[in-house]
N, C-alpha and C positions, 0 to 999 in steps of 0.2 A: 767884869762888866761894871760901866761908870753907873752909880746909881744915880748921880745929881743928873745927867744926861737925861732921866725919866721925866717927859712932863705929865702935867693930869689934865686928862680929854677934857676939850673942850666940851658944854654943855648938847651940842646936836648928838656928837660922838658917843656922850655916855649916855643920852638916851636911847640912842640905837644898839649900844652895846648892852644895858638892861634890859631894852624888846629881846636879844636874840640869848642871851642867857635865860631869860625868864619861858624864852621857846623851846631850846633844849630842855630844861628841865619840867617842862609840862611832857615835852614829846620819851624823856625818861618814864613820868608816871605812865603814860599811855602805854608805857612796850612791858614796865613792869604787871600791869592792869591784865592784860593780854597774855603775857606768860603767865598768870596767876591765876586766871581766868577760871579753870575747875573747880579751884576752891571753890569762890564765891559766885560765879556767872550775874557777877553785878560789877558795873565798871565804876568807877571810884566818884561818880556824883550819887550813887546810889549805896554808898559803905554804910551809912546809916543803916542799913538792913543786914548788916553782919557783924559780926562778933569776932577779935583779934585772937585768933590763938596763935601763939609761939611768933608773932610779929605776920601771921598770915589771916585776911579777910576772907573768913566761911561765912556761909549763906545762913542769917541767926535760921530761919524756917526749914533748910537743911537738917541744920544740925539738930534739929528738935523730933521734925517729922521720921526720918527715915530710921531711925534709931528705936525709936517708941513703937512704930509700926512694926518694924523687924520683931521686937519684943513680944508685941501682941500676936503674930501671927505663929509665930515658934509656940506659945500660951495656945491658940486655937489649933493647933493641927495636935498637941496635948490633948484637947477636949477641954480645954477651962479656956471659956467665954464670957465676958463680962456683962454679955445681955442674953437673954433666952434664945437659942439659934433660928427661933420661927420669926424673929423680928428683923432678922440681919438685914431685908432690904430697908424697909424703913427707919434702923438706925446708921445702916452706910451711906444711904443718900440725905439724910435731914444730915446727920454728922458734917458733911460735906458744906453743906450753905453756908454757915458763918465763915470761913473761910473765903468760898468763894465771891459771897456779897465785900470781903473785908479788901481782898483783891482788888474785883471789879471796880468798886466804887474810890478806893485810892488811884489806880490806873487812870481812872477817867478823871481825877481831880475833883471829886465833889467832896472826899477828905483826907486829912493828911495823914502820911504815914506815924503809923505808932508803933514802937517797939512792943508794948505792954497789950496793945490790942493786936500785935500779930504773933506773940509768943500763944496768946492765950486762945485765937481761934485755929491755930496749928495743935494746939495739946487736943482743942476734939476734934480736926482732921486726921490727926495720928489713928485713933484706936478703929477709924472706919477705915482707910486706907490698908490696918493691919490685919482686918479682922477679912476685907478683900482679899489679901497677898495670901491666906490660909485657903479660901476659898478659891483662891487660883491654883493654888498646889497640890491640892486633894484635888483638883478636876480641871484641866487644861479649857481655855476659852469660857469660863465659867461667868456669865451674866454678875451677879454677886460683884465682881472684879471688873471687868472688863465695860461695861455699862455706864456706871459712874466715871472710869476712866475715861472714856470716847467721852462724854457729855461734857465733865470737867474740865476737862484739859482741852476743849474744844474752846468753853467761854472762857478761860481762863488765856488762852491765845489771842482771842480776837481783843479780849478786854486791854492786850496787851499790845497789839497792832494799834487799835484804834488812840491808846496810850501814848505811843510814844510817836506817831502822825501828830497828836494834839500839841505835844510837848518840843517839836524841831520846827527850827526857824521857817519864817515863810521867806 
């Protein structure tokens, strides 16, 4: 191959060939985003909310909640409960609020995501969500569990509909 034979694109040329490089390699992140997706079910404008392990983005509120909660409720079906058991609804649904105020009102943009303010309203979602999962398991369709889950994860949807309607182009 003659290499002097090589010339350098004219300026139209390389910009178009930096548009379609710069495409390919957005539409790479997107396929990778997508197979990866379990991990962190956040697509890479939203990585800020997860944490790299082993070169992979987990969900940081994942990885926090589901792990704490498991803990706690293996602890309560023990019988070692970290509040008096006659308070369990009123510490599983108050548990629940900061959380979901901290959601809700990021979702709708009135303020910005914070690592440090969602590690730390996930550590008191954890123990009510865990002290639920005991009370689901000692008694199938259990109010305790199931209650809070329907109600949450209902605003916790819509906050997240209404979310990202706000956030795509018109």
């Amino acid at each position: 191959m003659d290499t002097e034979a090589l010339e350098p694109l004219d300026p139209e040329s390389q910009t178009s060939f930096d548009a379609k490089v710069s495409e390919i390699a957005q539409q790479e992140v997107s396929r990778r985003a997508a197979r990866e997706m379990w991990h962190a079910h956040h697509w890479p404008e939203e990585y800020d909310r997860c944490v790299t392990i082993a070169g992979r983005h987990v969900c940081r509120r994942c990885l926090i909640l589901y792990p704490a909660a498991l803990v706690v409720a293996v602890l309560s079906l023990a019988g070692i409960t970290l509040w008096p058991p006659a308070l369990d609804l009123w510490f599983i649904w108050g548990l629940c609020i900061p959380a979901t105020g901290d959601f809700v009102l990021e979702q709708l943009g009135v303020i910005r995501h914070s690592p440090r303010r969602q590690v730390a309203t996930t550590a008191l979602l954890a123990p009510a969500l865990g002290r639920g999962f005991g009370h689901e398991l000692a008694q199938t369709w259990s109010w305790e569990f199931w209650g809070p889950v329907f109600t949450f994860c209902t605003i916790w949807f819509v906050a997240a509909l209404m979310g990202r309607q706000r956030r795509q182009p018109v």
